[in-house]
N, C-alpha and C positions, 0 to 999 in steps of 0.2 A: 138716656131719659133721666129726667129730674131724681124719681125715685129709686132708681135705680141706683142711681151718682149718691144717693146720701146713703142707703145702706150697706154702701161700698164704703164709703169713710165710716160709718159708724161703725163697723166691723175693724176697720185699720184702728179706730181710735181706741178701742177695747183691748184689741193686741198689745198695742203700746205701750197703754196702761198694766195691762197685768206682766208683761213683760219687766215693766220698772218697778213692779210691786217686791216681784223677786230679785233684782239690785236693793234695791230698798231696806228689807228684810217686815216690810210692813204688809197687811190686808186690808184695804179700806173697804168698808160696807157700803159708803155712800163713796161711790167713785166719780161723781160729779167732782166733790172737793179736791179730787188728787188733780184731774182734767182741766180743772180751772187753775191751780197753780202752776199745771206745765205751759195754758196756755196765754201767748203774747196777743197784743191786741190787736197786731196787725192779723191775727185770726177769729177776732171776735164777729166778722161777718162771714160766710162762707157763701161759696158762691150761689148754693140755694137757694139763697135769702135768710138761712137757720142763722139764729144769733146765739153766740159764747159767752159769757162773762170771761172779762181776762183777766190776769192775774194781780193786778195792779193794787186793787184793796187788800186782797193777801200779801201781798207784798209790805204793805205801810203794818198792818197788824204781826208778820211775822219777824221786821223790821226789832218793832220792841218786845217780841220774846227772846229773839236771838241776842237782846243788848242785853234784858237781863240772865239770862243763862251764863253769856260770859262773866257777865259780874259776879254772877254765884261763883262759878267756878272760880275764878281769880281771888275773890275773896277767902274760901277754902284755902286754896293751894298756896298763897301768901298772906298769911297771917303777921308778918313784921313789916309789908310795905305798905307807904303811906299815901292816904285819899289819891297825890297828885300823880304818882307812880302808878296805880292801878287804872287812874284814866287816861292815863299815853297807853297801858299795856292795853288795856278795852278800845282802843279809837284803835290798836294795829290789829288787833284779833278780829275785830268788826271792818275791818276795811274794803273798799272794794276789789283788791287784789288779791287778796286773801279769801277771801270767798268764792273769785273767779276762779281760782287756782282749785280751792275744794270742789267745787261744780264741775270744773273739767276732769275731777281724779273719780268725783262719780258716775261721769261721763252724762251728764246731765244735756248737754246741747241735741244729743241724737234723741231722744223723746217730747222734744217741744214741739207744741202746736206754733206755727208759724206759717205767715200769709206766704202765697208763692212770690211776692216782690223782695221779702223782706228775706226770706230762705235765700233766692236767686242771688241776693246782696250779701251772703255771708254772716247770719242772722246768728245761725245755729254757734258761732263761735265767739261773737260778740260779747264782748266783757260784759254790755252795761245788760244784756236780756238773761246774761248767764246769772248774772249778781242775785239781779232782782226775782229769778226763777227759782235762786236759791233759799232764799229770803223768805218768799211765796209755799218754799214745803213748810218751811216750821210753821207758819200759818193752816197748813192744811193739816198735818199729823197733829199738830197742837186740838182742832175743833174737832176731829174724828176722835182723838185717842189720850187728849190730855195733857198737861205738863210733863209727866212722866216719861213718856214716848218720846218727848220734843226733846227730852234732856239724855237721852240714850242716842239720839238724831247726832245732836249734839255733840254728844264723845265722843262718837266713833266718826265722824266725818268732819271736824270742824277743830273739837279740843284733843282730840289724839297728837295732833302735832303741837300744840300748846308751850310744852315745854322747849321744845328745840328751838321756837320760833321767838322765846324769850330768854333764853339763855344765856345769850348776852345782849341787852337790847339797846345798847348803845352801841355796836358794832356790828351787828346786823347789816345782812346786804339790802339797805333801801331803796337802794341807787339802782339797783337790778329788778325790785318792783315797782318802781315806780318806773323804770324804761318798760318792762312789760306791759302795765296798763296804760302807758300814755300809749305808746305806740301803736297797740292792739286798737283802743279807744279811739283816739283824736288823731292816729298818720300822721303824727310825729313827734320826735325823740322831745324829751326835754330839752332845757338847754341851762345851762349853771355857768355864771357869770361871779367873780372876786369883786365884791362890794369896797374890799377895804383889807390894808396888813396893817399891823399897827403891831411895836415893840422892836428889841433887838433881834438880829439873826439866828441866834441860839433860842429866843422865846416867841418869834412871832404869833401873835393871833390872828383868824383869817375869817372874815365873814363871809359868806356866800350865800347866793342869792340863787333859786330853780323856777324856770317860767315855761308855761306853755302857749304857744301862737302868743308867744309877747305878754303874754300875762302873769305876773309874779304870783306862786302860788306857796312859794313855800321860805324859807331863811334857817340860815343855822351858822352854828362859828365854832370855831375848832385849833388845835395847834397846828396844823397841817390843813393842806385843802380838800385831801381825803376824807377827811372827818370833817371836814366842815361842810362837806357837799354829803355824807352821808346823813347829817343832821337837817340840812337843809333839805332834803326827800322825805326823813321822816314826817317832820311839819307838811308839807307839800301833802301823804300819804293821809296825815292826819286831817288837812282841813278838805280833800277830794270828797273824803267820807262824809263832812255836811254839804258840799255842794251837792254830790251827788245822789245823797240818800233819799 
């Protein structure tokens, strides 16, 4: 029976929630706001006919709390580097692999609302609903609890790795995240293709060029093709994050 069916999921949706409340370490009063950032739009109709908002507007609004949070933080934490350095380090800390990777460590896919098509498809592990579901909390802890809360969100699930993930940021495995999230994302590997050697043997330089489905996404040049193809993922990782955002 109809009614029957909807106070069976209302009850499930409530578990869910308070269940993540405790991962979380937050209480929402207004638990609408948490319910609407877990939930994808491929569940904003149910089959009742009951409609959702989904997370999508929280998503674009928590988008620019989480850009500036990391700014803050970068700004604290490196006080001698300069504007251009702290916006490569803010495009890898904001990126979408990077955030997929925090979403799966708080194991964020197992409490999304999701339609049974888009579940059946592999929903729950999906980089791009993981991203944007993650995006969508600092949106929602932000309107319940404030900057404050968002910035605690923040350090412990986001900028705790911070420093490892910058430590050396030109030798960084970017080649290993950006195979994760292509792969995961689009079903299939990058592909890195030598533009160009140019110099003697002892000094060559090496351009390199990263595409996906044929598409050049990224460039980079290096004394080796190692570095030059990790350079080339870095851009690649950088410009994913305006395509994708």
């Amino acid at each position: 029976m109809p009614g029957q069916a909807s106070r069976k999921s209302k009850s499930r949706s409530t578990s869910v929630l308070l269940e993540f409340e405790k991962l979380l370490g937050f209480k929402f009063k207004n638990k609408s706001l948490l319910k609407q950032a877990l939930t994808h739009r491929s569940y904003a109709y149910n089959k009742d006919g009951t409609m959702f908002s989904s997370n999508e507007r929280m998503e674009f609004l928590g988008d620019s709390i989480l850009g500036f949070l990391v700014s803050e933080h970068l700004y604290s934490e490196y006080p001698h580097e300069r504007e251009g350095t702290l916006t490569k380090m803010k495009s890898l800390l904001v990126s979408k692999p990077i955030l997929v990777r925090s979403a799966r460590k708080l194991k964020l896919g197992k409490y999304l609302f999701l339609g049974e098509t888009e579940e059946s498809a592999g929903g729950r592990e999906r980089s791009s609903i993981l991203a944007d579901a993650f995006e969508a909390l600092f949106a929602a802890i932000y309107l319940e609890m404030g900057l404050p809360a968002a910035r605690r969100f923040a350090a412990r699930h986001l900028l705790t790795d911070s420093g490892k993930i910058m430590q050396d940021l030109e030798h960084a495995n970017f080649k290993s995240m950006l195979q994760e999230y292509v792969q995961d994302e689009f079903k299939t590997p990058p592909r890195y293709r030598v533009r160009s050697e140019q110099g003697p043997e002892h000094e060559k330089q090496f351009v390199v060029d990263v595409s996906i489905d044929g598409e050049v996404l990224g460039e980079g040049g290096g004394m080796s093709k190692k570095e030059a193809e990790q350079r080339a993922a870095r851009d690649a990782l950088e410009k994913l994050r305006r395509l994708t955002s």
